[in-house]
C-alpha positions in Angstrom: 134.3 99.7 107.7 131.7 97.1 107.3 129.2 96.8 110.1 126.9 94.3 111.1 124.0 95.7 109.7 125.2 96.5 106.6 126.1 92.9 106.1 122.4 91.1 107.6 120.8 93.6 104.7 123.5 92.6 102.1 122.6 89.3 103.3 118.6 90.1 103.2 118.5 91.7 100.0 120.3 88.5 98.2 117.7 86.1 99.8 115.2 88.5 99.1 116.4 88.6 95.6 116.6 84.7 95.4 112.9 84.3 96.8 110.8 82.4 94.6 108.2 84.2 92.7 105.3 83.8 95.4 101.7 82.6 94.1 99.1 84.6 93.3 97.8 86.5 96.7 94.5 85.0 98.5 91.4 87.2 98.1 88.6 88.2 100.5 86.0 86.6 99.6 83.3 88.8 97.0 80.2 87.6 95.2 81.7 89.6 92.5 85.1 88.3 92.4 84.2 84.6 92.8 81.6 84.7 89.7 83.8 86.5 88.2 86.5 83.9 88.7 84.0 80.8 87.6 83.1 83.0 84.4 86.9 83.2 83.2 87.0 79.1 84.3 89.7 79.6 86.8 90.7 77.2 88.8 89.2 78.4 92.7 90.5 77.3 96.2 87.7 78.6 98.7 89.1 78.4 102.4 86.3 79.0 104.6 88.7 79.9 108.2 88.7 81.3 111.0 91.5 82.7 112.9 90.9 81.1 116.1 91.2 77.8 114.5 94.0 75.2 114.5 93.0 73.2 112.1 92.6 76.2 109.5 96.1 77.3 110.8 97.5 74.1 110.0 96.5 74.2 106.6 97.6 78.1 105.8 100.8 76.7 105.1 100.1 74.0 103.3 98.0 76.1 100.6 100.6 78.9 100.5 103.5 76.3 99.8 101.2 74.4 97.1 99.7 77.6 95.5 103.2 78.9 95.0 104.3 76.0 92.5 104.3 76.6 89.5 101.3 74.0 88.3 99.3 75.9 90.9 100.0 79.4 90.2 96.6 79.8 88.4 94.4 79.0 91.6 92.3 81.5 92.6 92.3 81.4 96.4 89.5 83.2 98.1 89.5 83.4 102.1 85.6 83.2 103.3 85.5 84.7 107.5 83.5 81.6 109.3 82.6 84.1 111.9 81.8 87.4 109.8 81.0 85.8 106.5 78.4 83.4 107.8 75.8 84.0 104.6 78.1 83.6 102.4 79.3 80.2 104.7 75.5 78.5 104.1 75.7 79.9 100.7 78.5 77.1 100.1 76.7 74.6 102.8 79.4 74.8 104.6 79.0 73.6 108.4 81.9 74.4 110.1 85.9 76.3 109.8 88.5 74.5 107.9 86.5 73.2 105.0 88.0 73.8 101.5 86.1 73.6 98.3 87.3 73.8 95.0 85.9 74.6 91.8 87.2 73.7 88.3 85.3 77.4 86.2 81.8 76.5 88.0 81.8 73.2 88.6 83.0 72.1 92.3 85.4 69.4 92.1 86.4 68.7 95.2 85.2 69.4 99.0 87.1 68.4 102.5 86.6 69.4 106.1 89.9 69.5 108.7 92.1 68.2 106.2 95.7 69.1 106.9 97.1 66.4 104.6 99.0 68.4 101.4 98.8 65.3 99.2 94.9 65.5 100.1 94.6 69.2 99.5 97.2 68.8 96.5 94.9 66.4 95.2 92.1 68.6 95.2 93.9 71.3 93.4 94.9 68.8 91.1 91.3 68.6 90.1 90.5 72.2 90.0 93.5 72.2 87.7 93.1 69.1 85.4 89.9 68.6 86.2 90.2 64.8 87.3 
């Protein structure tokens, strides 16, 4: 006899199954791994959040849906703490949560502050992507 269950994981496991292939995972943010990403002329996304913010919570989302198409797939996405990260913060001359930067191998291409627009932040990973 078929239960319940056993049809919601039927059910789960086809979805599952179906899933797109997700982008590549955001990184913690590491002197090492971000030269190290700018050496091998990726292109970088760096989201300097904070998880108080709205703003930064509002764009999550946006960068996870965008980073998991295929023309994005590449992007390096690293995840910079405003509260716990804050050298690495002036390091970028960043001023404040919910700015993202992003870098075409070493060369920044692109930098916005509360932006929650996706053709804005598509646009800038356009640029660490095409380069223009």
């Amino acid at each position: 006899m078929t239960t319940r269950r056993s049809i919601l994981l039927l059910a789960a496991g086809i979805l599952f199954t179906l899933a797109p292939a997700s982008a590549m995972e955001p990184s913690a943010f590491t002197p090492e791994a971000f030269l190290g990403a700018q050496q091998a002329g990726k292109p970088i996304l760096v989201d300097i959040t904070a998880p108080w913010c709205p703003t930064c919570k509002a764009q999550a989302p946006i960068i996870q849906e965008l980073t998991s198409r295929e023309v994005y797939k590449d992007v390096v996405v690293f995840h910079v703490d405003f509260d716990n990260q804050k050298d690495v913060v002036r390091s970028f001359n960043a001023r404040s949560q919910s700015t993202l930067i992003t870098y075409r191998g070493q060369e920044e291409v692109a930098r916005s502050v509360g932006v929650t627009d996706p053709a804005a932040i598509e646009d800038m990973l356009a640029k660490a992507v095409n380069g223009s």
